[in-house]
N, C-alpha and C positions, 0 to 999 in steps of 0.2 A: 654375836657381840651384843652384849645389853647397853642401853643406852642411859645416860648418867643421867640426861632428860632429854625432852622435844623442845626442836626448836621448831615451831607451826610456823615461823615467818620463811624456810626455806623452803615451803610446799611449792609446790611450780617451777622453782627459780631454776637455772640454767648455773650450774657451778662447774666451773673447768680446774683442773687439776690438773698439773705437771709431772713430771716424772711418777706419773701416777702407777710405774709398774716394779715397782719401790717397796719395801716395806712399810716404811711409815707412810707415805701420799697413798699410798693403794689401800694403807688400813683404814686412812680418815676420812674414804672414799664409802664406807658401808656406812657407818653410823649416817654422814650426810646423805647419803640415798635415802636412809630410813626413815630422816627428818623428811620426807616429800619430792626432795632436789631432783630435778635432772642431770646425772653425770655425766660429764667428759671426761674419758681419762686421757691423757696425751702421754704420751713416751716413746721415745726413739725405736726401745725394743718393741715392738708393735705386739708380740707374741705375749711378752709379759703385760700388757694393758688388756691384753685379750680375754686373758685369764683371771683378769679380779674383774673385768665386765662381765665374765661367764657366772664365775661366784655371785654377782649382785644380780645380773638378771632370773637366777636358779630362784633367785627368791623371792623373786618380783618385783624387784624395785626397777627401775629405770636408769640403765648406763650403756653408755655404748666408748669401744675404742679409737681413739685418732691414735693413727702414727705421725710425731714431731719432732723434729730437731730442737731446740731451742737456742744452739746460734746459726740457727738459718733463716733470716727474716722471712722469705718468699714460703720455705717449709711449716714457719708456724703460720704464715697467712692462710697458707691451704687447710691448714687445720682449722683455723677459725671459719672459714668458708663453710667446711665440712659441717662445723658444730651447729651452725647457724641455720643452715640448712636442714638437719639434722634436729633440735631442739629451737631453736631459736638466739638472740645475743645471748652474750653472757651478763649475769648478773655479780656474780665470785667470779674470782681468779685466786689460788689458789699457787702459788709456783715453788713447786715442791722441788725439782732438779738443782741437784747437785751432787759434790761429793768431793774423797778426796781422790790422789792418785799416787802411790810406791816411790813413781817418779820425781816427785816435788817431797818425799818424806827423808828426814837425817836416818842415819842408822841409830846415834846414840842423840840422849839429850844435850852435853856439854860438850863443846867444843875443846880438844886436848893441846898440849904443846906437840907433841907428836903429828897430830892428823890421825886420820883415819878414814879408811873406805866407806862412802855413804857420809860422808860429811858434809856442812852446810856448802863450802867450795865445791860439792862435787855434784849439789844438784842442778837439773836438767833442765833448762831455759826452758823448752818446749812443754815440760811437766809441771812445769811453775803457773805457763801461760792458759796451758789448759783448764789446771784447778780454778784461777781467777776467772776465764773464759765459762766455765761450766756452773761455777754459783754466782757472778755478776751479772757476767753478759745473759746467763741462761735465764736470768729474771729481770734483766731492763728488756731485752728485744720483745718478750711474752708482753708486759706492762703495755709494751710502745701499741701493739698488734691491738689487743684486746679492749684495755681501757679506752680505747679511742669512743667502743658501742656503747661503752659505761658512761660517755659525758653527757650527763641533764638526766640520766636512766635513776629512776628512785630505788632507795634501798640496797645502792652497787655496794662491794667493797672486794680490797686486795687485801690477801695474805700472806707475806713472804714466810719463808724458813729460814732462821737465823740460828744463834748454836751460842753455848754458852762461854763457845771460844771468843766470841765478839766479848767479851766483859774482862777477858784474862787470855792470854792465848797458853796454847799446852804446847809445848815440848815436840820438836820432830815434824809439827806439821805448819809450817810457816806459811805458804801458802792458802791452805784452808782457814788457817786462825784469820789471814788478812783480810780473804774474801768474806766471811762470815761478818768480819765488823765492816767490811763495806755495805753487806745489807742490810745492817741494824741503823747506818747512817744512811744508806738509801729510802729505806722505810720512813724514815722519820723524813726527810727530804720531800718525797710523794705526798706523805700527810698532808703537808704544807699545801703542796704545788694542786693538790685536788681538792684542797677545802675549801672553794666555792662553785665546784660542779658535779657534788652529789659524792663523791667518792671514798669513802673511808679506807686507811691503807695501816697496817699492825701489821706486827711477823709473832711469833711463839719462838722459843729461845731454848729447844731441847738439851737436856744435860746428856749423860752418860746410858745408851739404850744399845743393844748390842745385835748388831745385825751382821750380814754378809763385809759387812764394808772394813768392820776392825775387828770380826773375831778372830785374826791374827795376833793382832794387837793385844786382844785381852787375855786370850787362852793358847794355852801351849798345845801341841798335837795330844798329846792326851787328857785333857778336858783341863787339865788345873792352872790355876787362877797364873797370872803372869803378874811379875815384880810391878809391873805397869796398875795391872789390877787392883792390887794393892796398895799401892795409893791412891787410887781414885777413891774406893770406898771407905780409907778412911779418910780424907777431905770430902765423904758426902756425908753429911749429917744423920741422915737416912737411913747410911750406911748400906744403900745397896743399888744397883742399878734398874731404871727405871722399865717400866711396861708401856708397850706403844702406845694399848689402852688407855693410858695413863696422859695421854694428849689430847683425848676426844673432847672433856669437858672444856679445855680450853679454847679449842677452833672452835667449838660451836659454840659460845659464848662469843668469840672475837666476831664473827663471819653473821653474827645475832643481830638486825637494826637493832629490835626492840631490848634486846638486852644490851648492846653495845652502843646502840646510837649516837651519843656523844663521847667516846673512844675511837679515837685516832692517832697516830706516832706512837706509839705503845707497839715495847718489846717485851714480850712476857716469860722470863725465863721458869722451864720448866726440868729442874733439875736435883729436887732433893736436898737444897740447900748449899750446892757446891758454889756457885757466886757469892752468896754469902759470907762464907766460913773462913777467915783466917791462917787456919790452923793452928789457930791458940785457944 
């Protein structure tokens, strides 16, 4: 991966990463090695954080893997223990875990006089609780843990992942739409609550990127576009769906003192224009 540029302020720093065995947190895990950083990757699946530290240390940069829960207070403590020990505190946090789940998803967009299977009555208490559990909770207990070594520490700062569902929610996944605008008002909340002990707190506000998570969603078993697809790219101005790549300039810009130093509560959607757009 080439890098859009250097940020020389991440040389040394201790940056921790969640759900770092992820597509997107594991991809924005090389560029910041490259920048200097020392990585933590944290992820439940231990195996997959094992695998992008194997990739970053192949090439010399400096990472290493924690296994974390992130709603296990005692599980991310140990992790932080480990980092600490390991690197030193943190300087980023970084809390990339989330997602959605089948569970908490409608089958159709509109609800019919009929009913039907997989309707908004039909979903899963348990699957609802999870999705909000797995992007809320999965980024206040990390905050709670971490930030504690980041108060009075120069140059700290948090970055959540928020979604462009926070600005408009989509269709089918109610759940995820909610939790995503909890963390764009979480974000902005921490901003606040850290602004006079060093701490700067943003999230980046991803659009439309196609990973494991919805290539159900997008594409049909034989590669072609779904009716879903279809309208996405034509409400994205861009007209097409985004490249992970295409996120690096902006965390390392947010996660920048010296480019961001006065940037705080800033959610920055990165999406192609689909917040924007109308559709008129």
């Amino acid at each position: 991966m080439n890098l859009p540029f250097v940020v020389e302020d991440l040389k040394d720093k201790v940056v921790v990463i969640t759900g770092a065995g992820g597509v997107l947190c594991g991809g924005l895990a090389e560029p910041i090695a490259k920048c200097g950083a020392k990585v933590a990757l944290l992820d439940l699946n231990l195996a997959a954080a094992q695998k992008v530290a194997d990739g970053l240390t192949a090439q010399g940069l400096v990472a290493k893997a924690f296994e974390c829960n992130v709603l296990d207070k005692q599980s991310i403590t140990n992790a932080r223990n480990a980092v600490t020990e390991a690197f030193g505190t943190v300087d980023v946090l970084i809390n990339g875990a989330g997602g959605n789940n089948p569970r908490a998803t409608t089958a159709n967009e509109y609800a019919t006089l009929e009913g039907n299977e997989g309707d908004f009555f039909s979903l899963d208490q348990k699957g609802v609780e999870f999705v909000f559990g797995l992007n809320f909770t999965g980024t206040f207990l990390p905050t709670q843990v971490f930030a504690k070594d980041m108060i009075g520490k120069k140059d700290c700062c948090i970055l959540n992942i928020s979604s462009m569902n926070a600005y408009t929610p989509l269709t089918k996944i109610p759940a995820y739409s909610g939790a995503k605008a909890a963390i764009s008002n979480f974000t902005q909340w921490l901003a606040v609550h850290f602004a006079n002990v060093g701490i700067r707190v943003n999230a980046i506000a991803p659009g439309f990127f196609v990973s494991a998570q919805n290539q159900a969603l997008l594409f049909n078993p034989d590669g072609s576009p779904t009716a879903r697809t279809e309208k996405i790219l034509k409400a994205t101005p861009m007209g097409r769906f985004g490249k992970f790549d295409e996120l690096t300039g902006a965390t390392l810009m947010l996660i920048s003192s010296k480019a961001a130093g006065f940037i705080t509560g800033v959610v920055l959607p990165i999406d192609g224009g689909f917040s924007s757009y109308s559709g008129v």
